[in-house]
N, C-alpha and C positions, 0 to 999 in steps of 0.2 A: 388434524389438529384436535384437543381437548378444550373446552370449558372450565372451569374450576365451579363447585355449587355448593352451598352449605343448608342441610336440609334439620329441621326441626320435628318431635314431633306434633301429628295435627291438631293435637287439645291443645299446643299454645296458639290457634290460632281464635278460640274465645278471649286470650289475655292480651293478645295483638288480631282488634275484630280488623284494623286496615289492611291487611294482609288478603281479607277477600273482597276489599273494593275494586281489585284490579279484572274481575270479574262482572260480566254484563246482567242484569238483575234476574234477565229469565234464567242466567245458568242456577240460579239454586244456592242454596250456602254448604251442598256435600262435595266432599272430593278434588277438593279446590288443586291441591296440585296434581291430580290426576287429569283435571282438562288441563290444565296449565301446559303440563307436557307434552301432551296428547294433542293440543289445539282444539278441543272440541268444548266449548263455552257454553252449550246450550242443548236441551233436549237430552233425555238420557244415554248414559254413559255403560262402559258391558266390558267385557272380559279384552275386546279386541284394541279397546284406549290405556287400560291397566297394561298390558302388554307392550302397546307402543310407549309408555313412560318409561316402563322397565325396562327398556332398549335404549332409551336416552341417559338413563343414570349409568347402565353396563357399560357401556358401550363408547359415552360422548364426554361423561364427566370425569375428572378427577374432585373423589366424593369427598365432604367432609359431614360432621354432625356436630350438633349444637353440645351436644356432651361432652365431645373430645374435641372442643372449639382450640383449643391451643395445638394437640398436637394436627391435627387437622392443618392450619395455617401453617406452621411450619413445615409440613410434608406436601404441600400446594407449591411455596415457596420456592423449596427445593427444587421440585419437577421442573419449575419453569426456569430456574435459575435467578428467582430475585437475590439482589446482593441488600444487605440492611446499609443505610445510609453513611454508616460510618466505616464499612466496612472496604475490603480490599478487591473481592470477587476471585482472588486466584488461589490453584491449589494447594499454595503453603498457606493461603490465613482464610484456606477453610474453618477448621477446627472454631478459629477466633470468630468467625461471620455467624459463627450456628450459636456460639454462647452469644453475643448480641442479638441475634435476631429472636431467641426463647426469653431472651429479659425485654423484649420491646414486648413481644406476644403477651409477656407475663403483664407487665405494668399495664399494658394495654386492656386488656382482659378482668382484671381486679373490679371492676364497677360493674359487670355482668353479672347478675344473677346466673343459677343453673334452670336447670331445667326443672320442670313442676312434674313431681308424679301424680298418677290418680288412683282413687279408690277401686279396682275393677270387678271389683264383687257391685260396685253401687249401682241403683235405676240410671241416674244422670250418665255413668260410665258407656251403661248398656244405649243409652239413646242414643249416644255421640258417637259411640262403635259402630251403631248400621246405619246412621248416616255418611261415615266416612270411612268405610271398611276398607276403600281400596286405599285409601290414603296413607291408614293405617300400617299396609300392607309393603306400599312403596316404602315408610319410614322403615320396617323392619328389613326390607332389601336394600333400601342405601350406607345401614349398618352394614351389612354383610358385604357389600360391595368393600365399603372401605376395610377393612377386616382383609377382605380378598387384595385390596389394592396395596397392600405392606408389602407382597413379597411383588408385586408387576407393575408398580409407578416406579421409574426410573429417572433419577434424578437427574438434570440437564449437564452437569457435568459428569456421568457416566455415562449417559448419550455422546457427548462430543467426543469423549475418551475413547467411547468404542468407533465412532465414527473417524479418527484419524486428528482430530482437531482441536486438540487441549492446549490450556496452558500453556508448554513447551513452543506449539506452531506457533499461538499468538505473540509469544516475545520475540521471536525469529522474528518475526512480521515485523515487528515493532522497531527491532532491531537493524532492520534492512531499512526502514522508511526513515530514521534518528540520521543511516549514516549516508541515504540520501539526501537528506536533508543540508547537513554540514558539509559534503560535497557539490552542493550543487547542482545535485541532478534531478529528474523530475523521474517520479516514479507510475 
């Protein structure tokens, strides 16, 4: 199974400082989701915890980023097969479940802020990069992951399609339990 994660990067986390209260005080204020991932909360951190992060985003997430927060949600959705509330879930009002679900995403999304760039010529830039190098490092591979994950998340309804189990079986089904039903029989 996958996770779904939505990853930022690590200069918002002076503009959201609670993000590293989930952290125990000896770990430090660097590289906050590099232990996070890694489980390693205290005592210095090395190439072999950066590593194990980067196996957890590869490998465990379907990734999203704070930049491409909309299309992100929607290609999370898809994977897992969320249907939007108003929606039908089957494969003729596909089409119709994906323009609802991008106008929920959208109205949803309007009161977010983007993401804040920074100077990186600047001193402040330069202090907050070697404190949080690997963090840095993880934000620019959970980019690239999702990047990589367009053409290899496969969306829950081409899973079951491939699997034998679309649409078509589930009316059958459906269709056989209706006419047990009004017959009398137990299924």
């Amino acid at each position: 199974g996958r996770m779904f994660s939505f990853y930022r990067h690590p200069i918002d986390y002076d503009v959201h400082p609670r993000l590293k209260q989930k952290l125990p005080p000896e770990a430090g204020a660097n590289n906050f989701l590099t232990r996070l991932l890694s489980d390693v909360h205290s005592g210095d951190i090395g190439f072999k915890e950066l590593g194990i992060a980067k196996q957890v985003i590869r490998q465990v997430t379907v990734t999203g980023t704070r930049d491409l927060m909309a299309e992100s949600l929607f290609r999370t959705g898809k994977y897992f097969g969320w249907v939007p509330v108003s929606g039908t879930g089957t494969k003729d009002g596909e089409e119709k479940d994906d323009i609802i679900a991008k106008s929920c995403i959208d109205n949803q999304l309007q009161a977010f802020p983007g993401e804040r760039y920074a100077d990186h010529n600047s001193r402040e830039w330069q202090v907050f990069y070697n404190a949080n190098k690997m963090d840095c490092q993880l934000y620019e591979l959970a980019r690239s992951t999702w990047r990589a994950q367009i053409q290899t998340i496969i969306p829950l309804t081409l899973q079951k399609k491939r699997a034998g189990e679309d649409d078509e079986d589930e009316e059958d089904g459906d269709e056989e339990l209706q006419a047990a039903a009004e017959g009398g029989r137990k299924v």
